[in-house]
N, C-alpha and C positions, 0 to 999 in steps of 0.2 A: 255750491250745490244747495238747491235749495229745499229743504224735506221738511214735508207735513208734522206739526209739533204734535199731533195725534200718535204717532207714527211713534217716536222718540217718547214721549210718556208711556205706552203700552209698553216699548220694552224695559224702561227703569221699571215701570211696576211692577212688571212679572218678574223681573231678576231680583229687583230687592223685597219679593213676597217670597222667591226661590230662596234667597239667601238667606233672609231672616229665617225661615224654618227650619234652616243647616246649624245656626247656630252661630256664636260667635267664632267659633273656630273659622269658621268660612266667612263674614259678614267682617270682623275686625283686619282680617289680610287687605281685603278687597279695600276696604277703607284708607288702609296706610299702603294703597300701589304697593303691596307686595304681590306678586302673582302665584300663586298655589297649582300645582298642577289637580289637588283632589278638590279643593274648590272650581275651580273652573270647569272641568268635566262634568264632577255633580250638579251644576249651578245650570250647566247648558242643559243637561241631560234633564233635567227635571221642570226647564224651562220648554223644552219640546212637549214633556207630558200636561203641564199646565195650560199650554197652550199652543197648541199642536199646526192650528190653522195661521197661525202668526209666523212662524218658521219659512212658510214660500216666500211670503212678501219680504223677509230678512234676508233671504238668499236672492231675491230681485235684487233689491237697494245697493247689499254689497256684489255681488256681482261673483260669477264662480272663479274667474282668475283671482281673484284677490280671495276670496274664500280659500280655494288650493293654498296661495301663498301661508295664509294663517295658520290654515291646520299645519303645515309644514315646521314653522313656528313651535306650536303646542306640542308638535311630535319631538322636537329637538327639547322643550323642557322636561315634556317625560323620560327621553335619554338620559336628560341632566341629572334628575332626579332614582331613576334609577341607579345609576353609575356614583352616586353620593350619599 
């Protein structure tokens, strides 16, 4: 599939301008593929307010079945994470 590198840079920056301002608590997980349920959420949710009008074109690209599928995902780490 082929996607505009304009596309793929705008969202590394706004994630890694979101993350960077979380801190390393959130910035070092992401780094070492550890998956964080309070980094992820924060990291999304603050990448919505950063950039708000970016958000359609992400949910085009992935597409909403596969979107469902993830949050489905994220919903079962937060179970995790609760239950631990």
């Amino acid at each position: 599939q082929d996607v505009d590198p304009k596309f793929v840079n705008r969202l590394l920056a706004t994630n890694f301008d979101v993350m960077n301002g979380m801190g390393q608590t959130t910035m070092m997980p992401f780094l070492q593929d550890v998956v964080r349920i309070d980094g992820l959420v924060g990291s999304l949710a603050r990448s919505f307010v950063a950039d708000p009008t970016f958000m359609p074109q992400i949910v085009t690209h992935v597409g909403i079945p596969t979107l469902v599928e993830w949050l489905g995902h994220v919903g079962m780490i937060a179970v995790y994470n609760m239950l631990h």
